[in-house]
N, CA, C and O atoms as a CHARMM CRD file, in Angstrom:
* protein
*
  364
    1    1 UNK  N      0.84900  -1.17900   0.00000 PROA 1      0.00000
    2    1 UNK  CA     0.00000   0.00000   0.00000 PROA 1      0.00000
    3    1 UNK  C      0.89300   1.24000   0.00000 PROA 1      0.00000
    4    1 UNK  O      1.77800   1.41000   0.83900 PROA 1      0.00000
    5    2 UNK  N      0.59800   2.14900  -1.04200 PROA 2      0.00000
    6    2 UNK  CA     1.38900   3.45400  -0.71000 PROA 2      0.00000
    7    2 UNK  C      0.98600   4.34400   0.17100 PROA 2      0.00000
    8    2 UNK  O     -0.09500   4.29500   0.75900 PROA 2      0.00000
    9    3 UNK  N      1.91500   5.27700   0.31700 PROA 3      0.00000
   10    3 UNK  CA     1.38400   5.75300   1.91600 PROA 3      0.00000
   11    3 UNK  C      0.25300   7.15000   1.63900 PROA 3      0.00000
   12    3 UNK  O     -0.11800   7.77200   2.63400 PROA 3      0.00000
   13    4 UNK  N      0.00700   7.36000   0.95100 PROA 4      0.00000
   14    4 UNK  CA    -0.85200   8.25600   0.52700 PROA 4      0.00000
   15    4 UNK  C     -2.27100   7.86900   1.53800 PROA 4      0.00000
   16    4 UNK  O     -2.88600   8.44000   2.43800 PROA 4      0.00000
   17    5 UNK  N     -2.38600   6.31500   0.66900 PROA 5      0.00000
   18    5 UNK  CA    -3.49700   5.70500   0.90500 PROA 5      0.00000
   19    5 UNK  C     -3.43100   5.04300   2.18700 PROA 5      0.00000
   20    5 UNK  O     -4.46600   4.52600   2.60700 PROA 5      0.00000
   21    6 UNK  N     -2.31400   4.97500   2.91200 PROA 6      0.00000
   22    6 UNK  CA    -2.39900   4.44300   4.06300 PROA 6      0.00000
   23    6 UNK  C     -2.54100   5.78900   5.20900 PROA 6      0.00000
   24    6 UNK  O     -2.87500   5.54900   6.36900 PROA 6      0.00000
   25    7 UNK  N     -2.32900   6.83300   4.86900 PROA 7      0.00000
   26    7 UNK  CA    -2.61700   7.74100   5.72400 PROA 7      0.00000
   27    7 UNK  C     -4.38600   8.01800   5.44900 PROA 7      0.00000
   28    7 UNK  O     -5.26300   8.30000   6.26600 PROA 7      0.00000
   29    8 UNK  N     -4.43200   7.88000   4.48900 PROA 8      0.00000
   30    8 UNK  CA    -5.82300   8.52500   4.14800 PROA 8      0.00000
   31    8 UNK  C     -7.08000   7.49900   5.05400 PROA 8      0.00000
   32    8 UNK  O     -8.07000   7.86700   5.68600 PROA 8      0.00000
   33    9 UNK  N     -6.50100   6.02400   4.77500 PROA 9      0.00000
   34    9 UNK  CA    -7.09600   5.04000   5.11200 PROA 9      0.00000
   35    9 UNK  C     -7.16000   5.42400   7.09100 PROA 9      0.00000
   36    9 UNK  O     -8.16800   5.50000   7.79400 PROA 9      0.00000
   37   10 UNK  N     -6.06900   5.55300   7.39700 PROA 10     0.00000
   38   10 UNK  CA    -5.67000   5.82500   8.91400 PROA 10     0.00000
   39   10 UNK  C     -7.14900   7.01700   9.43400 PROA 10     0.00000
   40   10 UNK  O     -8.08500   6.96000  10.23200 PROA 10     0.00000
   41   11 UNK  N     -6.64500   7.95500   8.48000 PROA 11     0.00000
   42   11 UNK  CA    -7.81700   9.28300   8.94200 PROA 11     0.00000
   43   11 UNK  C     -8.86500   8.84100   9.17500 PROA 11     0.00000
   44   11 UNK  O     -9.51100   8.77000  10.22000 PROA 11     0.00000
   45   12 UNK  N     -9.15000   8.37500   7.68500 PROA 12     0.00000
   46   12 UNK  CA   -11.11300   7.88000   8.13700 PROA 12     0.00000
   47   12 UNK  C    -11.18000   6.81300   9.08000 PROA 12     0.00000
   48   12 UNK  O    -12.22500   6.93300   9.72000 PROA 12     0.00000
   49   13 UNK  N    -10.48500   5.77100   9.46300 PROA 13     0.00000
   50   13 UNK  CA   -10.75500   5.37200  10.95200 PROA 13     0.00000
   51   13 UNK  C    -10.95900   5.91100  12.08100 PROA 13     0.00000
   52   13 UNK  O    -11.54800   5.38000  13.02200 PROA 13     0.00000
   53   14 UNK  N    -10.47900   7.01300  12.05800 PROA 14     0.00000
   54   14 UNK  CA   -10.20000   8.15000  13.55400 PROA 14     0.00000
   55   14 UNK  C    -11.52200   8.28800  13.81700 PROA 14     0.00000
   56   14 UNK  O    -12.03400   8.91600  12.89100 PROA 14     0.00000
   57   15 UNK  N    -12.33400   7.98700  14.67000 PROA 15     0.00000
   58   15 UNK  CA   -13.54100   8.52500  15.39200 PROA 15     0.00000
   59   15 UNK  C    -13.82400  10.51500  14.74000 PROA 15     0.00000
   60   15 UNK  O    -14.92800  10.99600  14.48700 PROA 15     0.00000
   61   16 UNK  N    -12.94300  10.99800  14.67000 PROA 16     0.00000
   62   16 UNK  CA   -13.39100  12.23200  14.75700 PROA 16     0.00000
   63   16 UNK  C    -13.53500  12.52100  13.09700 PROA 16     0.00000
   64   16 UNK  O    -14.21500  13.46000  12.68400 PROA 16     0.00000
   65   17 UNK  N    -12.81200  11.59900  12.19500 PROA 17     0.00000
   66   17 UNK  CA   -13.47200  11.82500  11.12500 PROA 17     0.00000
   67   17 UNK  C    -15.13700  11.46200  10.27200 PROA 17     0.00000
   68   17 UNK  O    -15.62200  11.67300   9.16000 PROA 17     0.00000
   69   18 UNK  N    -15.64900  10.69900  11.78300 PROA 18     0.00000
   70   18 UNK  CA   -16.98700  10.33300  11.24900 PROA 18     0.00000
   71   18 UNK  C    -17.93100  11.51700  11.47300 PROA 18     0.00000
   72   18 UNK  O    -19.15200  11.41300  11.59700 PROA 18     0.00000
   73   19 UNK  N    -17.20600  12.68600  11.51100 PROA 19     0.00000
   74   19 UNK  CA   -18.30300  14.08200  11.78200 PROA 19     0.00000
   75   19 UNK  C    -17.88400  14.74600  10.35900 PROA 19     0.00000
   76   19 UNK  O    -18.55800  15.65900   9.88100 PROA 19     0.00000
   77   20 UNK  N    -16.88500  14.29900   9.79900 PROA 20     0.00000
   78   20 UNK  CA   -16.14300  14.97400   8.10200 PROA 20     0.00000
   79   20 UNK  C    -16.57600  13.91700   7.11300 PROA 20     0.00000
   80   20 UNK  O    -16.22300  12.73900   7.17800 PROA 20     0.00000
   81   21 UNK  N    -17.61100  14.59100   5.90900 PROA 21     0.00000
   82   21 UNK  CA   -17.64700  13.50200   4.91300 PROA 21     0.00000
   83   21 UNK  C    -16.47600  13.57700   4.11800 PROA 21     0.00000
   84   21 UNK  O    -15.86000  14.59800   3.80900 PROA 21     0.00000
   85   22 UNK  N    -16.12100  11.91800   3.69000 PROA 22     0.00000
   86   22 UNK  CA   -14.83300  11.32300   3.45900 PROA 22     0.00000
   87   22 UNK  C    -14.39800  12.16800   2.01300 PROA 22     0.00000
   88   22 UNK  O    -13.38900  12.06300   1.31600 PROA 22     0.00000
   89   23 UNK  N    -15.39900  12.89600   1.90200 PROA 23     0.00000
   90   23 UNK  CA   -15.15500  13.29100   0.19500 PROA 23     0.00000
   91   23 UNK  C    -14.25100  14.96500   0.38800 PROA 23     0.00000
   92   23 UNK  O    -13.53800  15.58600  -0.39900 PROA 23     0.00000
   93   24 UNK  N    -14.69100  15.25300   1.77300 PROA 24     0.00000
   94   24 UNK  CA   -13.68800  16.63700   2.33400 PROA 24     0.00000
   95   24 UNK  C    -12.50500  16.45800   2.71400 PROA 24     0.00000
   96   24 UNK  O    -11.75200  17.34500   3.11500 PROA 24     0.00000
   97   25 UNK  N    -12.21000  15.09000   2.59900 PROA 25     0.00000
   98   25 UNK  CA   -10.86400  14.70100   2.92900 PROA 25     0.00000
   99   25 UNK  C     -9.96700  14.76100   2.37000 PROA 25     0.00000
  100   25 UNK  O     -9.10600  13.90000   2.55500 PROA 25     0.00000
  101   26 UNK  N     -9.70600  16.07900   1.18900 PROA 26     0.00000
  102   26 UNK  CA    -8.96800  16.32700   0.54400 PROA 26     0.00000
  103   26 UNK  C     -7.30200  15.99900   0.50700 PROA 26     0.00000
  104   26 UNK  O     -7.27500  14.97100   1.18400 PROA 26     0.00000
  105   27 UNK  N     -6.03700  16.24400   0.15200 PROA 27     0.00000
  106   27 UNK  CA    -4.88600  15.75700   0.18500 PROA 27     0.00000
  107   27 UNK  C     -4.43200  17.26400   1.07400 PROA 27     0.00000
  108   27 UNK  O     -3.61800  17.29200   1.99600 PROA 27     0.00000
  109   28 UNK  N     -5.01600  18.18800   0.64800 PROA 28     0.00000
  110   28 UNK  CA    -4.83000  19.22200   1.05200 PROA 28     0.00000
  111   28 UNK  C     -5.76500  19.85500   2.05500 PROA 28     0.00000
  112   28 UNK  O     -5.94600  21.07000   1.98700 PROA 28     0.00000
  113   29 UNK  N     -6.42300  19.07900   3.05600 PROA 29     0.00000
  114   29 UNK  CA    -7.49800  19.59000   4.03100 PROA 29     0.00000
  115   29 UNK  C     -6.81000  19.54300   5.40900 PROA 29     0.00000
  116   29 UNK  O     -6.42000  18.51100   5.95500 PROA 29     0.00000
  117   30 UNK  N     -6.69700  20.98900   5.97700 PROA 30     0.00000
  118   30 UNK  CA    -6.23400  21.10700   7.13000 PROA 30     0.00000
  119   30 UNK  C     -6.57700  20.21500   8.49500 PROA 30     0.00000
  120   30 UNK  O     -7.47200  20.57000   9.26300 PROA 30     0.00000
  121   31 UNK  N     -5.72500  18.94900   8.73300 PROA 31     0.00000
  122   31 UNK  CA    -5.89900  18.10600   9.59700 PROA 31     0.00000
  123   31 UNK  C     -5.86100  18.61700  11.08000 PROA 31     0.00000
  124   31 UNK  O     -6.78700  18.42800  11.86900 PROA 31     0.00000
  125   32 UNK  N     -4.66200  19.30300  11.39300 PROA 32     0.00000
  126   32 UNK  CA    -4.77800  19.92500  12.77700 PROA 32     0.00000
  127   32 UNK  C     -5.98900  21.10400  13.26600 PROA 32     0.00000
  128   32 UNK  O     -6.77500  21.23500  14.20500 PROA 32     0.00000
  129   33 UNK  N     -5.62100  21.84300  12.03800 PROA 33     0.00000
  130   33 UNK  CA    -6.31000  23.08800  12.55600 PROA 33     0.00000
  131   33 UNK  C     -7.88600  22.81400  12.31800 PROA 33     0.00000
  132   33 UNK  O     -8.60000  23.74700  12.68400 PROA 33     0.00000
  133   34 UNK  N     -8.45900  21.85200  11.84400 PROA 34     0.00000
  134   34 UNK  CA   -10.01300  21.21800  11.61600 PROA 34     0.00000
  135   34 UNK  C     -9.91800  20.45200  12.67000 PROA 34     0.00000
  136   34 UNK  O    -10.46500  19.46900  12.17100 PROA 34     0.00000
  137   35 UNK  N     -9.57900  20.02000  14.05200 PROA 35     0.00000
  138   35 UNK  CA    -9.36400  19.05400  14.67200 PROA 35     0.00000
  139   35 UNK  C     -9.37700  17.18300  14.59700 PROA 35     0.00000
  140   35 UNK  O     -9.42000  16.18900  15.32200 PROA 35     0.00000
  141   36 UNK  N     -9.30900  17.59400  13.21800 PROA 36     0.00000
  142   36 UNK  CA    -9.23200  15.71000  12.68600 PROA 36     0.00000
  143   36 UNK  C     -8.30600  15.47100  13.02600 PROA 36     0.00000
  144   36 UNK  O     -8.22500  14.24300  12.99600 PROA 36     0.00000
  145   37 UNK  N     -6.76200  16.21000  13.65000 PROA 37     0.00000
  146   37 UNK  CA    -6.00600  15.28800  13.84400 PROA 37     0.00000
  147   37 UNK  C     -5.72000  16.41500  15.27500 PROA 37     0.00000
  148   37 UNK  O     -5.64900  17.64200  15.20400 PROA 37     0.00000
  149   38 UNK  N     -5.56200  15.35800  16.83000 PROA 38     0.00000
  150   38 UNK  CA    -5.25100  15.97500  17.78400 PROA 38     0.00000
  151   38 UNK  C     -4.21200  15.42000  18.15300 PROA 38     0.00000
  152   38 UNK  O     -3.86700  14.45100  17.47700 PROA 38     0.00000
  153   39 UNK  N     -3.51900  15.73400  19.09600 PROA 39     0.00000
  154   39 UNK  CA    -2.16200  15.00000  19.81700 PROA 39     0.00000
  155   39 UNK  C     -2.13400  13.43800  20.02600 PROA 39     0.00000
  156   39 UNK  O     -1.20300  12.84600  19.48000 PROA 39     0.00000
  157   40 UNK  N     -2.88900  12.82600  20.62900 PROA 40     0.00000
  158   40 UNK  CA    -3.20000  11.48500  20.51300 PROA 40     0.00000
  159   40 UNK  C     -3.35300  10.57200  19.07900 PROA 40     0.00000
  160   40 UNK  O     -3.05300   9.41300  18.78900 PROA 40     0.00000
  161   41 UNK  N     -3.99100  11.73000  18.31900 PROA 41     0.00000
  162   41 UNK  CA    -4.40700  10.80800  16.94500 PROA 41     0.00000
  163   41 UNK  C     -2.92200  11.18500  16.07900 PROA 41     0.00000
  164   41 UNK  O     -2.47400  10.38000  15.26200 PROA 41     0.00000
  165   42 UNK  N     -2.38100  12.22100  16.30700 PROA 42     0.00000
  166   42 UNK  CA    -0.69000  12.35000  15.94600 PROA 42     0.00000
  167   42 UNK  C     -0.03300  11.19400  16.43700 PROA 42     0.00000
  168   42 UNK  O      0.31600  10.35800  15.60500 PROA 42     0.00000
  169   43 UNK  N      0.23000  10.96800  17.80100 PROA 43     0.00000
  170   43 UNK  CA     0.94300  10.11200  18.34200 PROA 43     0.00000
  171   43 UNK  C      0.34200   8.86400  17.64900 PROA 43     0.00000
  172   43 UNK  O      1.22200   8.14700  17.17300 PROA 43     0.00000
  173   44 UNK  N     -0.87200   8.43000  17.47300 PROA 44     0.00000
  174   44 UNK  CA    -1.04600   6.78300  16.75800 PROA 44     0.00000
  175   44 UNK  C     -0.74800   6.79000  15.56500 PROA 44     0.00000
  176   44 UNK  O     -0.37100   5.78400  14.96500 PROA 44     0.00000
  177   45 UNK  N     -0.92000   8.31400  14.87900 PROA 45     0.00000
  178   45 UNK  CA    -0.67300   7.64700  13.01800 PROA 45     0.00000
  179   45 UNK  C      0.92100   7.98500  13.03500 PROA 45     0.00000
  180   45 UNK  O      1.45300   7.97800  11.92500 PROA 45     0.00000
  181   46 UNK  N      1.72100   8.26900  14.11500 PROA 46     0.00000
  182   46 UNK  CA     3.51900   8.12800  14.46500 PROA 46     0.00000
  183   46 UNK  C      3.83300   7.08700  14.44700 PROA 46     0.00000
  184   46 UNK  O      4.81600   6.68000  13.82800 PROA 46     0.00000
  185   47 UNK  N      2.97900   6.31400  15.20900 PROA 47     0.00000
  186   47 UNK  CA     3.22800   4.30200  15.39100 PROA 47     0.00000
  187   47 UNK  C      2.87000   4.08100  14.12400 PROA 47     0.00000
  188   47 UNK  O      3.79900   3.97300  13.32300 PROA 47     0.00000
  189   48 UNK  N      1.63400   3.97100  13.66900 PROA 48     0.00000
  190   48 UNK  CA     1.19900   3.70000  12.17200 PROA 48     0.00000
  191   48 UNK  C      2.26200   3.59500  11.13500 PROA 48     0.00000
  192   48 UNK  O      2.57200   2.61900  10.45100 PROA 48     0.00000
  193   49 UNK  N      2.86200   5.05400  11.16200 PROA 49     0.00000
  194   49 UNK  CA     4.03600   5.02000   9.81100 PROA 49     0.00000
  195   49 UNK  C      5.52500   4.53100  10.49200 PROA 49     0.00000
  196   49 UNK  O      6.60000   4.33600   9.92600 PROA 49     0.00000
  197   50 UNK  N      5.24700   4.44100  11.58400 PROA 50     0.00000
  198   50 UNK  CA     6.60400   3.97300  12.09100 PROA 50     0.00000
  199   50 UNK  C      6.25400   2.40300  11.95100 PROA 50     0.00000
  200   50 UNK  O      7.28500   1.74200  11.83100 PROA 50     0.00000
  201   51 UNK  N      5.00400   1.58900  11.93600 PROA 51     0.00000
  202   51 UNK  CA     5.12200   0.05800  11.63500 PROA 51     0.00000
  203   51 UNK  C      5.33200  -0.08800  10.21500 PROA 51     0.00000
  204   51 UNK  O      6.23700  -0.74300   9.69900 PROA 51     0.00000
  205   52 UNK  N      4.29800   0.66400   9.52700 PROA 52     0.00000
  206   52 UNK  CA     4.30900   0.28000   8.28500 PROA 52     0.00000
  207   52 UNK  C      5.43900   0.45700   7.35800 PROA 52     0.00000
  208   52 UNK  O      5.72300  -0.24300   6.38600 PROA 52     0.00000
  209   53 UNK  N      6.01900   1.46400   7.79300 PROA 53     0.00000
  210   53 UNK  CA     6.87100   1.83600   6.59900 PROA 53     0.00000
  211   53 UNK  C      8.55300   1.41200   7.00800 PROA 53     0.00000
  212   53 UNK  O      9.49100   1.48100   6.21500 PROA 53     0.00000
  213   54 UNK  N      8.61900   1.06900   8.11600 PROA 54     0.00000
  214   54 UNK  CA     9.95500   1.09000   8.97600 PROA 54     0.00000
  215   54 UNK  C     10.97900   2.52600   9.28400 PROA 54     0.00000
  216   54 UNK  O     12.19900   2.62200   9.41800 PROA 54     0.00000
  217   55 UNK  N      9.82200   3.60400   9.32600 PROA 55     0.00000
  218   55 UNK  CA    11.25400   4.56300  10.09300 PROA 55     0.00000
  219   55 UNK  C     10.69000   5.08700  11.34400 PROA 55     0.00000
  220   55 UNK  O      9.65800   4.73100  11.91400 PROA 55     0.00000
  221   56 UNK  N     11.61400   6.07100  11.70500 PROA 56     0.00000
  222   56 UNK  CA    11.13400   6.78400  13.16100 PROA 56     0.00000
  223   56 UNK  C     10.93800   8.23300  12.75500 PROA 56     0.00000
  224   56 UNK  O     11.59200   8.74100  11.84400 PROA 56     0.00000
  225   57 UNK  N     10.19900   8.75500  13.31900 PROA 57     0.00000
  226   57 UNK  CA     9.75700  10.51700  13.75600 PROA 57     0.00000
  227   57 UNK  C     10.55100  10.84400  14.89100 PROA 57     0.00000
  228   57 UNK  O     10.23000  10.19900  15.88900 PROA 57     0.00000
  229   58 UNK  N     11.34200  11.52200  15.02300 PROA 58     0.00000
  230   58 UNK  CA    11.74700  12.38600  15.63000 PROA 58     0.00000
  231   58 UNK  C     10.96700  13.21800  16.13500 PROA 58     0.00000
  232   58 UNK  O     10.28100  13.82300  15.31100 PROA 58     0.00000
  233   59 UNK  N     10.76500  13.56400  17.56100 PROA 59     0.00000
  234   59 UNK  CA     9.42600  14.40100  18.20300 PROA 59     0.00000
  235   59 UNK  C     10.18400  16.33400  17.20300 PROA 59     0.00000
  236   59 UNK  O      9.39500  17.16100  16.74500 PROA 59     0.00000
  237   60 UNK  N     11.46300  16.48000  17.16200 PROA 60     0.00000
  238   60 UNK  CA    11.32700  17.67700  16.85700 PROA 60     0.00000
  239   60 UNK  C     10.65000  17.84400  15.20200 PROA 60     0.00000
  240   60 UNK  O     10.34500  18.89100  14.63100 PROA 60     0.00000
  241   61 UNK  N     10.53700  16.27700  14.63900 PROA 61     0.00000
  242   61 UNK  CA     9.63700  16.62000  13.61400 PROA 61     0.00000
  243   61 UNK  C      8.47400  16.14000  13.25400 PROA 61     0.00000
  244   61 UNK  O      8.19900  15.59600  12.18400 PROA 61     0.00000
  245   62 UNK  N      7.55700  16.41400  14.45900 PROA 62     0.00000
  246   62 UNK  CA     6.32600  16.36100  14.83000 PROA 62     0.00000
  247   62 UNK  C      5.49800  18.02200  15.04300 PROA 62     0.00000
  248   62 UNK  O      4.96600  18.70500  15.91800 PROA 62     0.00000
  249   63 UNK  N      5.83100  18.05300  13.61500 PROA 63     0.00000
  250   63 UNK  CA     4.97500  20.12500  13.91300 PROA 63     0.00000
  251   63 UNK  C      4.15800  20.06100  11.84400 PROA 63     0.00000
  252   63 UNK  O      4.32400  19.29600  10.89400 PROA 63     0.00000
  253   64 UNK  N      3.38400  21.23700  12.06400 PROA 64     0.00000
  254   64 UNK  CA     2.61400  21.31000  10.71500 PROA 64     0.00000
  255   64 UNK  C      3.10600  21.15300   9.44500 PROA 64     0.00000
  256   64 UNK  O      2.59300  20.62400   8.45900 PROA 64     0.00000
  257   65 UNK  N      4.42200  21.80600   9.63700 PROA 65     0.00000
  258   65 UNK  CA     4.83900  21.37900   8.51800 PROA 65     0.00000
  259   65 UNK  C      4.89100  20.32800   8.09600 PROA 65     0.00000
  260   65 UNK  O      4.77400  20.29500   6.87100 PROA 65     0.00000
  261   66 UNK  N      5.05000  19.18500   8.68600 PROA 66     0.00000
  262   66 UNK  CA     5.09600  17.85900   8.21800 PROA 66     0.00000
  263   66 UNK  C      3.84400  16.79100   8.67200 PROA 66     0.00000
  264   66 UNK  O      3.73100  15.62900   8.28200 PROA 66     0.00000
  265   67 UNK  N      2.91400  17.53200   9.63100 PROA 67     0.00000
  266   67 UNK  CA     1.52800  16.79500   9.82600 PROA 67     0.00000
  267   67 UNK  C      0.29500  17.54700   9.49400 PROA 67     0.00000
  268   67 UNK  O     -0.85200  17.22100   9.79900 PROA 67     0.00000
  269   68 UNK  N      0.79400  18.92900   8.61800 PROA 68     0.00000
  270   68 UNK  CA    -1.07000  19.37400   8.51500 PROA 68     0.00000
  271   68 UNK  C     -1.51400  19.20000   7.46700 PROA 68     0.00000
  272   68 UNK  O     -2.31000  20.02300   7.01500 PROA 68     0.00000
  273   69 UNK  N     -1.11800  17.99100   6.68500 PROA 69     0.00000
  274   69 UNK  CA    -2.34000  18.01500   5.35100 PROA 69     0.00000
  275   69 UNK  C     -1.78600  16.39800   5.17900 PROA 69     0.00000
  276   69 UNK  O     -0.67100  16.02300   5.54200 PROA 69     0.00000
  277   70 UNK  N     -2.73600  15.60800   4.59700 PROA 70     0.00000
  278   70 UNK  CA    -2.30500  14.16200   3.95500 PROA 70     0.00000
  279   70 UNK  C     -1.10900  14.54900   3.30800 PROA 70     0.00000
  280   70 UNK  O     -0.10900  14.21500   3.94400 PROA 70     0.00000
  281   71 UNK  N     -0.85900  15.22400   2.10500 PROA 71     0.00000
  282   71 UNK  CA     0.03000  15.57500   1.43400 PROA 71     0.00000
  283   71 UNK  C      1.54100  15.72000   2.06400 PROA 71     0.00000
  284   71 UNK  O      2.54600  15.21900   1.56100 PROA 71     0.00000
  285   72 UNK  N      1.50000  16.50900   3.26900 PROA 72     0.00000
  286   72 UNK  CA     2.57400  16.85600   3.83700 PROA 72     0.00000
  287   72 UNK  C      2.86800  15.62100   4.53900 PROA 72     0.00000
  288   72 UNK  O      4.07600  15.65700   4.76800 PROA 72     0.00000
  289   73 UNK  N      2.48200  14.78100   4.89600 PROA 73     0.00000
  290   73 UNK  CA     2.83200  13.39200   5.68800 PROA 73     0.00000
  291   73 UNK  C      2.88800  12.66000   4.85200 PROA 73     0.00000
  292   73 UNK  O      3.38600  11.57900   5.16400 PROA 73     0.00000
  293   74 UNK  N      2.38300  12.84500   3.23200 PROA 74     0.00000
  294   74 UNK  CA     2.97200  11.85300   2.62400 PROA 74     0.00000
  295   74 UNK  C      4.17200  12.03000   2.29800 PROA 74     0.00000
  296   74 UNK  O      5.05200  11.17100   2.35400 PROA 74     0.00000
  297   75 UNK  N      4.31500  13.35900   1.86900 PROA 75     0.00000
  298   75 UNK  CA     6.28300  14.10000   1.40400 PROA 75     0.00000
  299   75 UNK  C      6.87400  13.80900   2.59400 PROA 75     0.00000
  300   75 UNK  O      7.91700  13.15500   2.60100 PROA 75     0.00000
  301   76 UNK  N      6.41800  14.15600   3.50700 PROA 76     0.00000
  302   76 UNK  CA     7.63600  13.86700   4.56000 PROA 76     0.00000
  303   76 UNK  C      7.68200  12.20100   5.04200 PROA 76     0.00000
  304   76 UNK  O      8.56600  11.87800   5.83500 PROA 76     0.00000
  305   77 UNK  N      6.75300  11.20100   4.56600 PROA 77     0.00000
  306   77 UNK  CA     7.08100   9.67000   5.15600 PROA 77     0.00000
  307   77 UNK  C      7.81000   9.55800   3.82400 PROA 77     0.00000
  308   77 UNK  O      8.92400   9.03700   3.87800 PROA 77     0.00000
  309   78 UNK  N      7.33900   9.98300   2.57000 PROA 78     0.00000
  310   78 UNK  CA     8.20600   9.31700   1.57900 PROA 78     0.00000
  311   78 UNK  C      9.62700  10.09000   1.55300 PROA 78     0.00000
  312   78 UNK  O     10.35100   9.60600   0.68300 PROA 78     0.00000
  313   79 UNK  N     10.12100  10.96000   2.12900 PROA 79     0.00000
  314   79 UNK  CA    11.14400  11.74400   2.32600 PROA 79     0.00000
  315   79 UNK  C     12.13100  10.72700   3.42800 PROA 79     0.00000
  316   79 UNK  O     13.28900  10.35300   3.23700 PROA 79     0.00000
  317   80 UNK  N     11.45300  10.51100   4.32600 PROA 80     0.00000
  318   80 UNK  CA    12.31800   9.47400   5.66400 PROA 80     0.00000
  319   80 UNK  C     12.45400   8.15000   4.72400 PROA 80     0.00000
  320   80 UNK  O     13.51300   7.52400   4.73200 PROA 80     0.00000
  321   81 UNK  N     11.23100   7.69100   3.81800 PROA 81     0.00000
  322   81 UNK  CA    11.70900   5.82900   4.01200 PROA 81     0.00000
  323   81 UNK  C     12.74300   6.14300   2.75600 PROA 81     0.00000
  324   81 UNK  O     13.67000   5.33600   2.82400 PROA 81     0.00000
  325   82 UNK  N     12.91000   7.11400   1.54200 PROA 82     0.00000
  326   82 UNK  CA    14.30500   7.54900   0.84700 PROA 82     0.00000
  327   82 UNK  C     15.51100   7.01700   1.55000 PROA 82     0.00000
  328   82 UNK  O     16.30300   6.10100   1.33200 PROA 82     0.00000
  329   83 UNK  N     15.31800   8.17200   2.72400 PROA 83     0.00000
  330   83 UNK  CA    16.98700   8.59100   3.16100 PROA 83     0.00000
  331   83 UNK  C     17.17300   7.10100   3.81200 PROA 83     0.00000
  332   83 UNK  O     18.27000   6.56100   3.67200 PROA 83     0.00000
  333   84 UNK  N     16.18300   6.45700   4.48500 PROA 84     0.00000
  334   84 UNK  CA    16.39800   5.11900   5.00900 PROA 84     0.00000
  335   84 UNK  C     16.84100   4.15800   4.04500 PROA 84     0.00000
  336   84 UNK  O     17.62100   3.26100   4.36700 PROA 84     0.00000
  337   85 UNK  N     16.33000   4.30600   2.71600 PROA 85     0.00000
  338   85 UNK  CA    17.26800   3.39400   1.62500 PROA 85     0.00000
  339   85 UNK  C     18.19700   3.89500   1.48400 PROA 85     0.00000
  340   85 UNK  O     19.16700   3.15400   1.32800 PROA 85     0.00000
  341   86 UNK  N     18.40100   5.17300   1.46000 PROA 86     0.00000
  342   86 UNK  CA    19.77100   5.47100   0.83500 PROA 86     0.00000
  343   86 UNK  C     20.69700   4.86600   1.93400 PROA 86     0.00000
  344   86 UNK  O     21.42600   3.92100   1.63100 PROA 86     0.00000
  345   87 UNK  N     20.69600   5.35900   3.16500 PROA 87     0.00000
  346   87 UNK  CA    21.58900   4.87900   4.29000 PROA 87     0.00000
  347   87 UNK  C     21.82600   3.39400   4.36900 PROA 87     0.00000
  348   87 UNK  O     22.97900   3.19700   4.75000 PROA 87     0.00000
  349   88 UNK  N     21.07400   2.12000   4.12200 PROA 88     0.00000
  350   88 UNK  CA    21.10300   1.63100   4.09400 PROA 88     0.00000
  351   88 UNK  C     21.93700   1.04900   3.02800 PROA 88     0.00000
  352   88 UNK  O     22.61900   0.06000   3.29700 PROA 88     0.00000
  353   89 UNK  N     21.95400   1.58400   1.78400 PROA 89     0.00000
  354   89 UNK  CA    22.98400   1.39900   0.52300 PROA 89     0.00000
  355   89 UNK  C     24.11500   1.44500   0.81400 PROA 89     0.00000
  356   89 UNK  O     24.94500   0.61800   0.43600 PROA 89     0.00000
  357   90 UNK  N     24.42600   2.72100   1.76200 PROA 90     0.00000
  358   90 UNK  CA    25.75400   3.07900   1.64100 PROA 90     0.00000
  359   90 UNK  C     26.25100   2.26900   2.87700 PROA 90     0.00000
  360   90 UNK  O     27.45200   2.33100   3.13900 PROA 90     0.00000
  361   91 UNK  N     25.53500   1.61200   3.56000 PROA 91     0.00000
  362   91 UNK  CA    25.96600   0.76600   4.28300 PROA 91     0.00000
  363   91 UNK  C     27.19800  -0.26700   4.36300 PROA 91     0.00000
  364   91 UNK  O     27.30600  -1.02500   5.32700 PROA 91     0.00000
């Protein structure tokens, strides 16, 4: 599964997206500041991309830039599992 769709998939599970129809769930729909995504539901879709994909978040990069839109969590997971191949190459 690419992670687009695995974040997207993640959202509409969240209890608080059953008050957002799934069709406002744009790539670009403000997750924090709409409260679809709160500290808790940050911290589970952290585990989420940290099982699925195999990397880690760093809490200092746990801010909007990299969690307020599907889009931005997809650039930034597909940005980490990169550098994790690359590192791993040069291994």
């Amino acid at each position: 599964m690419d992670v687009k769709t695995s974040v997207r998939e993640f959202l509409l599970s969240t209890s608080a997206a059953s008050t957002i129809p799934a069709e406002e769930i744009t790539d670009d729909y403000p997750l924090l500041s709409s409260g679809l995504l709160d500290s808790l539901a940050v911290y589970t879709l952290v585990v989420h991309l940290e099982k699925a994909f195999g990397i880690t978040v760093r809490d200092q990069e746990l801010h909007p830039g990299n969690f307020g839109t599907i889009e931005l969590i997809t650039e930034f997971t597909e940005a980490k599992i990169h550098a994790l191949a690359e590192s791993r190459e040069s291994a």
